[in-house]
N, C-alpha and C positions, 0 to 999 in steps of 0.2 A: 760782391756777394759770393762770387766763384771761391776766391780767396778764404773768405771767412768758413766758405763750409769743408774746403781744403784742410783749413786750420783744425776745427772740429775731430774732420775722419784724422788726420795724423795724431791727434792728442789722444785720440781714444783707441789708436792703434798702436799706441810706442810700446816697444819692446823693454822689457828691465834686463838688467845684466845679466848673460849667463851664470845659472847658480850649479850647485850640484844634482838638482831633483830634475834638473835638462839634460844631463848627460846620460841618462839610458833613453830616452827617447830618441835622440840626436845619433846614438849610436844604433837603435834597433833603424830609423828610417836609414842609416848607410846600406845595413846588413840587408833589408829590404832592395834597395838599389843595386846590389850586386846581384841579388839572387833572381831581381828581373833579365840582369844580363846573362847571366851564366845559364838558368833556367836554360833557355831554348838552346844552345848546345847540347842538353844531355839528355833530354828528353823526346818523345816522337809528336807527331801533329795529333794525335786522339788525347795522347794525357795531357799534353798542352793544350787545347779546349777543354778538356775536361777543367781543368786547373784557374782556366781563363773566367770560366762561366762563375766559377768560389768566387775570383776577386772582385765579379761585380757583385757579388752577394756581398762583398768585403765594403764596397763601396756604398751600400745600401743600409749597412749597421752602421757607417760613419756620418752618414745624416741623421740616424734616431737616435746616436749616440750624442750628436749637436744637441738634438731637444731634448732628450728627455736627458742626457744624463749631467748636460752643462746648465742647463735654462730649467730641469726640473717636470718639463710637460709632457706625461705621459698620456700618452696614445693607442687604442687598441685596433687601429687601422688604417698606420703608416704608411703600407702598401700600397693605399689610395693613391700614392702617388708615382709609386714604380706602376702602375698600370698605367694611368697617364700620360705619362712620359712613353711606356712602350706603346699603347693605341695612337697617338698622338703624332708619334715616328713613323710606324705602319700604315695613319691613313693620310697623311703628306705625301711618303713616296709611293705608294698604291695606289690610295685613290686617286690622287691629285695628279702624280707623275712627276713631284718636287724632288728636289736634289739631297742625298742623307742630311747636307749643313742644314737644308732648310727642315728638313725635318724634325732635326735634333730643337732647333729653335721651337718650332712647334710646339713635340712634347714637354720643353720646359717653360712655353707661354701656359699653356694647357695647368701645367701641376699648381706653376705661380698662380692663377689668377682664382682657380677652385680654393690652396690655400689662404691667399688674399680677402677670400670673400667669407670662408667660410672663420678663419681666423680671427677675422675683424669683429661679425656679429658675435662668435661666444667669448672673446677674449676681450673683449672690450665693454662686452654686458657681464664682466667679474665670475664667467663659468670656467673652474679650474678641476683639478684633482678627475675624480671617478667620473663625473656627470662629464667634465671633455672626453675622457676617456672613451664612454660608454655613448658617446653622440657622434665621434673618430668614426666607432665600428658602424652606427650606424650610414654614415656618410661611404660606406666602406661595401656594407652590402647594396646598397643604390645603386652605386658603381657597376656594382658588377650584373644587379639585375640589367644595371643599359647596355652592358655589354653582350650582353646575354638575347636582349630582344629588338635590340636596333638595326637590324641583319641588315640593312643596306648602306650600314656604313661601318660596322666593326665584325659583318660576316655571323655573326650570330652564336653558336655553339663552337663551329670548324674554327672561328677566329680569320685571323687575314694571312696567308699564305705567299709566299715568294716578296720576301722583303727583301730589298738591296743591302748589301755588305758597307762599310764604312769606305765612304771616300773624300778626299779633299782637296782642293782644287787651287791653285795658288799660283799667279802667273804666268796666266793659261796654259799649266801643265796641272794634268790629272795625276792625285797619289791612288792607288787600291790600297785600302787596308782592309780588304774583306778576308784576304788569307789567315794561314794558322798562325803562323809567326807577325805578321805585319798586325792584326786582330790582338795579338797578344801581346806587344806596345803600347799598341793607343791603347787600350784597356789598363795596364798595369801604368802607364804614363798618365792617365787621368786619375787612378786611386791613388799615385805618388802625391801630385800635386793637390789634388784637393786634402788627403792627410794632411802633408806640410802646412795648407793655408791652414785648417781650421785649429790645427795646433798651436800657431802662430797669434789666430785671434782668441784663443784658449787661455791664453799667456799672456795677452795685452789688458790691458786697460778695460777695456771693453770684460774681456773674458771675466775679472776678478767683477764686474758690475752683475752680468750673468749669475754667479757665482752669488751674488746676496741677495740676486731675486729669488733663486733658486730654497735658497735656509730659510731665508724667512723674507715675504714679499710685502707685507705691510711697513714693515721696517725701511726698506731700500723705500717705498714709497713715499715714507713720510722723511726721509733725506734728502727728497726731489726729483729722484729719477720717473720717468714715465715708464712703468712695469711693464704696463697691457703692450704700449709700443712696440719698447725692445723685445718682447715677450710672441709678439706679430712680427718681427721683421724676423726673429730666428726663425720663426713657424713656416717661413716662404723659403728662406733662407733652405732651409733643411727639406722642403718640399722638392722645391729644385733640383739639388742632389739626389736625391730620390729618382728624379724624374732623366735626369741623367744617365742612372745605372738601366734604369725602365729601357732608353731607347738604345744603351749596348746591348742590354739583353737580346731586345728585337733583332738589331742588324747584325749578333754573333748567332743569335739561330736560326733567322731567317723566318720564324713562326709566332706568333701573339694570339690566345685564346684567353677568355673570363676569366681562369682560374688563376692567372694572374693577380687578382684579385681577393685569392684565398684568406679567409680568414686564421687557416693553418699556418700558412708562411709569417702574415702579421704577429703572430705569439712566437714564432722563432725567432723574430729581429729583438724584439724584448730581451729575449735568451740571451742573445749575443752578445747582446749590450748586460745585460745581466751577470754574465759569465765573465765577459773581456774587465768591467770594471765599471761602473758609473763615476764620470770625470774622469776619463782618461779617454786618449785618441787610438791608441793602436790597439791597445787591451779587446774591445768590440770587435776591429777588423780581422784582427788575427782569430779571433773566437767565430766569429763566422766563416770564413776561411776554411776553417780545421771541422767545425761542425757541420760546412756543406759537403766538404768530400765524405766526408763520415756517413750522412744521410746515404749519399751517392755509391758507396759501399755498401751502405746495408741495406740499400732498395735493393739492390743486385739481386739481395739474396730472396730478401721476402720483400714484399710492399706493407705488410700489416707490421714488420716489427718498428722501423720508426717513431710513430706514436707513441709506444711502448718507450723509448728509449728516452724522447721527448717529453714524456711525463717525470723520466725517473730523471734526468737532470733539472726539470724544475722543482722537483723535489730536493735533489744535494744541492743545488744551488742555497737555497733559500735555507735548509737547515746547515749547513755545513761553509757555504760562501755566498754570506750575503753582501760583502765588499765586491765579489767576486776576485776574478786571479787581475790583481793591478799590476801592469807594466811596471817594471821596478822596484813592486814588493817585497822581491827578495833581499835586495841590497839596503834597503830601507830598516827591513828586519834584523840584517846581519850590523849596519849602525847601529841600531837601539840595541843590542845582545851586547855589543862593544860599549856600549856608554854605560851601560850597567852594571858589567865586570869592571872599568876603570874607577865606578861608582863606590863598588864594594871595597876593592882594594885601598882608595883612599880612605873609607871608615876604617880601616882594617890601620894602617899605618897613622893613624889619628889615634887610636886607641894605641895601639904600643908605645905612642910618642908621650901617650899622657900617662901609661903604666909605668916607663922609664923615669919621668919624675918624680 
């Protein structure tokens, strides 16, 4: 049985040949991988937290970027699941006294089993489109009312205070990765790898099945796939990740309150994924990335102009890029510009050839 279901996950994970529409991806994740190393050479420990705290926002549009922008399910209260994961971490190693690993398990038992549950009932009773959407936020301010009123276990307003830094343990030596630099590994070392996987199953077998539930879901249906399934395991799938970035959050700043929860942040991860590219991997991260330090610049200056800034890019977005900026768009462009001219030119030497006769 082990066998057969072996078979299965490999068939629907095989890789097609490297094409050309891989080679900007494959090269932006290199350029990625240097810039994790190089980065902390040339930078101080403030901009590197600063920088650190983006990638897990980077990390955070690569799970909504999973559902909604591969599997089609949009959501208006994502972040349900980055609070979970960061409540989740916070009251393992605070209340409880557990160890970060066990915490991190925690908040990703936590996100799986809320998405699990809640995934099943509307995804499975055929609730798609707006009405998920708009039942997401609902599941999204409940959240945060509990976090809000449950004061003897999530702290109440203040939140949970003196959370432990990242550490790991491995034959019975202790690593600390609570520092600036060591914090700035494992953080950019978890957004490397989980990019690569989900790229990876973006491009398998699986991903192109995604990919027709997505266009049109009746259809892939009535070809035999089970929709609501796959449609539920991405939704946990991408819960998890979430709930990941949740509990670096927690143990890079040591503090978790409600607002975690913000129905603000939830319209920003849309953005991201809006902005970076729907179907594509890095297009999201990289857009979130560039749009948290930017917030983070212009809180500096005022806290009121954000908003402001936030509105007017979902305005350009939507009238101006509603593909968004796709990784690889340019070269994609600069092909089709080329195939056109070579297009033109052969009418062009067709007709002289047929004028010479």
């Amino acid at each position: 049985m082990s066998r057969k279901y072996a078979g299965r996950a490999h068939l629907w994970l095989s890789q097609p040949p490297i094409g050309r529409k891989d080679i900007a991806p494959v090269m932006l994740w290199g350029v990625a991988v240097a810039v994790v190393v190089i980065l902390p050479l040339c930078t101080g420990p403030y901009l590197l937290s600063t920088i650190r705290d983006a990638l897990v926002m980077g990390l955070l549009a690569l799970s909504f970027a999973f559902l909604w922008g591969r599997a089609g399910v949009l959501t208006l209260g994502h972040t349900t699941f980055l609070g979970l994961g960061a409540y989740g971490f916070a009251v393992a190693t605070v209340q409880f006294g557990q160890t970060p690993v066990t915490g991190l398990a925690a908040g990703m038992l936590c996100a799986a089993a809320v998405a699990a549950i809640v995934g099943y009932f509307l995804l499975f009773a055929g609730v798609r489109l707006h009405f998920f959407a708009i039942i997401s936020m609902a599941v999204l301010i409940v959240m945060q009312q509990l976090a809000t009123s449950w004061q003897s276990v999530t702290g109440g307003d203040a939140g949970i205070l003196g959370i432990p830094g990242l550490s790991v343990g491995l034959a019975g030596h202790g690593f600390d990765l609570g520092g600036p630099w060591a914090s700035w590994y494992a953080v950019a070392g978890v957004l490397l790898a989980a990019t690569g996987l989900i790229w990876l199953v973006c491009r398998s077998r699986y991903g192109r099945v995604l990919t027709a539930i997505a266009s049109n879901e009746w259809r892939a249906k009535a070809c035999g796939y089970h929709t609501s399934f796959h449609l539920l395991l991405v939704f946990v799938v991408s819960a998890v990740l979430a709930a990941i970035a949740g509990c670096l959050m927690a143990a890079c700043s040591g503090v978790v309150a409600p607002d975690v929860f913000s129905p603000l942040l939830a319209t920003e991860v849309i953005l991201w994924v809006a902005i970076g590219g729907r179907g594509t991997t890095g297009g999201p991260v990289i857009a979130a990335i560039v749009l948290t330090l930017l917030k983070q610049m212009v809180s500096s200056y005022s806290t009121d102009g954000w908003p402001l800034i936030l509105g007017a890019l979902f305005l350009a977005c939507v009238l101006f890029m509603p593909n968004g900026l796709r990784v690889g768009g340019g070269m994609a462009a600069a092909r089709r510009i080329c195939r056109e001219r070579q297009g033109r030119l052969q009418l062009r030497r067709a007709g002289r050839a047929q004028g010479g006769r």
